[in-house]
N, C-alpha and C positions, 0 to 999 in steps of 0.2 A: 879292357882298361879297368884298372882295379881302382876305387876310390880310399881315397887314405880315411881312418877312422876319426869320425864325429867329435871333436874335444871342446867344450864348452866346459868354463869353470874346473875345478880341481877334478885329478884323478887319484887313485890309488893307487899303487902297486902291489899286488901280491905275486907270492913266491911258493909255489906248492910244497916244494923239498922244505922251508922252513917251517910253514903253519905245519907238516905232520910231522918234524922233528917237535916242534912246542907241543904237541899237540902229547908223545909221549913223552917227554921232561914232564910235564904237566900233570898226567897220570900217574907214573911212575913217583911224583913229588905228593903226590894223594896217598898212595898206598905207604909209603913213607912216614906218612902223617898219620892216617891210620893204625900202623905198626904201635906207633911211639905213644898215640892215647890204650892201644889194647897191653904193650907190656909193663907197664907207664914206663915211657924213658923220654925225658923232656930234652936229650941229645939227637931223638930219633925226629922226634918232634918239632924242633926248630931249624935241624936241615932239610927237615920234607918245607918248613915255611921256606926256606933261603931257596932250595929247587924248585917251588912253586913260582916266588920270583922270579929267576931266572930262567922260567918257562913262559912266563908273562911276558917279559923283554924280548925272551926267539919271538913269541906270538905278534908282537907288535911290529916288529924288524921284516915279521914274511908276511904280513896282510893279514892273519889270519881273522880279523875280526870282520876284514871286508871282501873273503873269498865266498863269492857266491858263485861259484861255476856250477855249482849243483845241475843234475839230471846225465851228469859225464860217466860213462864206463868207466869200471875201474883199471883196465888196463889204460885207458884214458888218462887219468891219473896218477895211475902209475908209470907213465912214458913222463905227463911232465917232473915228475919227481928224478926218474932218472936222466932226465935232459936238461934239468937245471931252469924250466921254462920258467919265464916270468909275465903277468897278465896286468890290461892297466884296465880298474873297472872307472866310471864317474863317482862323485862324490855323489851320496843322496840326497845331497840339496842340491843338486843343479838339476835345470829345468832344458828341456829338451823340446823341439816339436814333436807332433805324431809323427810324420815324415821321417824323420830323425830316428825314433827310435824303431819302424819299421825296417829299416834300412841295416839298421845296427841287430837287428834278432835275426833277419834273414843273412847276412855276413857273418857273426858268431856260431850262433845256431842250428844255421839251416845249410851253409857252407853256398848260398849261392844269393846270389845280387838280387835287390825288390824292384 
């Protein structure tokens, strides 16, 4: 019997395939900007700013400021990228028991029931 996951107070959603699409919009909007101060071209320069924006906008759309899966293999993440997966983590200000969050590290984490 599987128990449904612990939700007290807000979640997030993140979205793997978006935080690393933002993640190179984002770069790619860096080196952009970099380009345009090294050749000076303030054309080069104010599209890497508008790319940068609109890498901030994917980042916030896919979770990316609250994707903490860390310690995952990269084929790990590279399966959710290509499966489209999506994860709901708590907000940081919600308050949990011990109990609670035992429960939830061995069900994520550990792949089996505390």
């Amino acid at each position: 019997m599987s128990e449904p996951p612990v939700r007290h107070g807000r979640t997030h959603t993140v979205r793997p395939r978006w935080t690393w699409i933002a993640l190179v919009v984002m770069v790619a909007a860096l080196v952009l900007i970099g380009a345009g101060i090294i050749v000076p071209s303030w054309a080069w320069a104010v599209s890497g700013l508008v790319l940068l924006l609109v890498g901030g906008g994917l980042a916030l759309y896919g979770g990316f400021f609250y994707d903490v899966q860390g310690g995952g293999s990269a084929s790990d993440q590279l399966r959710d990228v290509v499966q489209d997966n999506e994860h709901e983590f708590p907000d940081p200000t919600t308050k949990r028991t011990e109990d609670e969050v035992k429960r939830d590290v061995h069900r994520r984490w550990l792949g089996r029931r505390a």
